[in-house]
N, C-alpha and C positions, 0 to 999 in steps of 0.2 A: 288761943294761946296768947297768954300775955307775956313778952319779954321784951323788956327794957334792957338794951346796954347803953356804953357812952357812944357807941357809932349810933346808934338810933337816934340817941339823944343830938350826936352833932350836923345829923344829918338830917332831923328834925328842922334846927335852927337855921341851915341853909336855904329849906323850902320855903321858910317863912321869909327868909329873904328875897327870895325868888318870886312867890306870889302868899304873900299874905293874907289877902283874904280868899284864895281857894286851898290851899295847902291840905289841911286838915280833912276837907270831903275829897277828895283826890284821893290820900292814905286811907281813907276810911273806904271810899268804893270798893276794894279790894276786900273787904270783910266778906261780901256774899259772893263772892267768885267763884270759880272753881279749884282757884290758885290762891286761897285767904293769906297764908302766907308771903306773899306774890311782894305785898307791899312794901311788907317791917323788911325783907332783903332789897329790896330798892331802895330804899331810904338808910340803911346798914352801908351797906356798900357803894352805891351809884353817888347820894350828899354826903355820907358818914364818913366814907374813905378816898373818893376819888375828885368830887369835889371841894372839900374838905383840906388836901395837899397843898403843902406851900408850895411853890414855884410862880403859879396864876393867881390872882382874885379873883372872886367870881365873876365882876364884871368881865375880863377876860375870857374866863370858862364857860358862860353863855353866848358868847359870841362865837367860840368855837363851835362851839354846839350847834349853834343855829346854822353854821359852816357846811356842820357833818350831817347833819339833818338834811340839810338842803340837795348836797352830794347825794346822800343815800335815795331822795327823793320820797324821804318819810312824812307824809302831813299831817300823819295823825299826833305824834309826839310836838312836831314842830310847832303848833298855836301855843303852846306851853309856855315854850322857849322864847320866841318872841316875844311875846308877853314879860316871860323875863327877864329878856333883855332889855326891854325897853321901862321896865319896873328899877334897873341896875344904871340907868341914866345914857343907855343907848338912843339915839334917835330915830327914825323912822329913814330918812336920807344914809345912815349908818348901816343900817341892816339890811338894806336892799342895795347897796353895793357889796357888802360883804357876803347876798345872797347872788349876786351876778357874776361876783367871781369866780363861782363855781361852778358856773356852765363852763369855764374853759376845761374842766375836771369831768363831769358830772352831763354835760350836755346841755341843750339846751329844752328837752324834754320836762327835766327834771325842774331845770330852772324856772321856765314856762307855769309847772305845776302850782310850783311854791312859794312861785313871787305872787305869780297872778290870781292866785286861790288865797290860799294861807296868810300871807301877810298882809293882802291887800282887805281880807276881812278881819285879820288881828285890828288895821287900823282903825279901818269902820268903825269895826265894834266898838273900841274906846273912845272914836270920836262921841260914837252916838250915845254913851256914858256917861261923858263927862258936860253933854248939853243940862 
């Protein structure tokens, strides 16, 4: 099913600002799913509408996010987010305070997960990229 609105569209341009060069195979994973549609409503609603909203910029709303991620003790979404927040001019000393603050919330379980797993291989990764 091909459908284009302006939320897809805005929320297209969001992702690209978020991570630019995976955007595209991210939305497209979701083509062989079992949930094809799965994605064009992610991208509608999640960048089109909720990211999208005045009040934050995105640099603000990835940092939440990587917040609410962290709480929830989600790591599979969370490499994403780091990623783009630190694509959003977040720094690495940035995000792992802002990922510490939420043991006082969240535990330190959680914290433990996705400090010491997740971002600590988000940074590798980049390091070992940008060699």
């Amino acid at each position: 099913m091909t459908f284009v609105d302006e939320n897809y569209k805005k929320g297209m341009e969001v992702l690209s600002k978020i991570d630019g060069e995976n955007y595209k195979a991210i939305v497209d994973s979701f083509q062989d799913s079992v949930a094809p549609d799965l994605g064009r409503l992610a991208v509608e609603f999640n960048y089109g509408q909720i990211f999208s909203r005045p009040g934050l910029d995105l640099k603000s709303r990835l940092l939440a996010t990587v917040a609410g991620l962290t709480a929830m003790g989600n790591t599979q979404q969370l490499k994403f987010y780091i990623n783009g927040a630190l694509n959003v001019g977040w720094s690495e000393d940035e995000i792992v305070e802002c990922m510490m603050q939420m043991i006082i919330y969240a535990g330190f379980p959680a914290g433990l997960n996705t400090i010491l797993t997740v971002a600590a291989e988000v940074f590798e990764e980049r390091r070992l990229k940008s060699e």
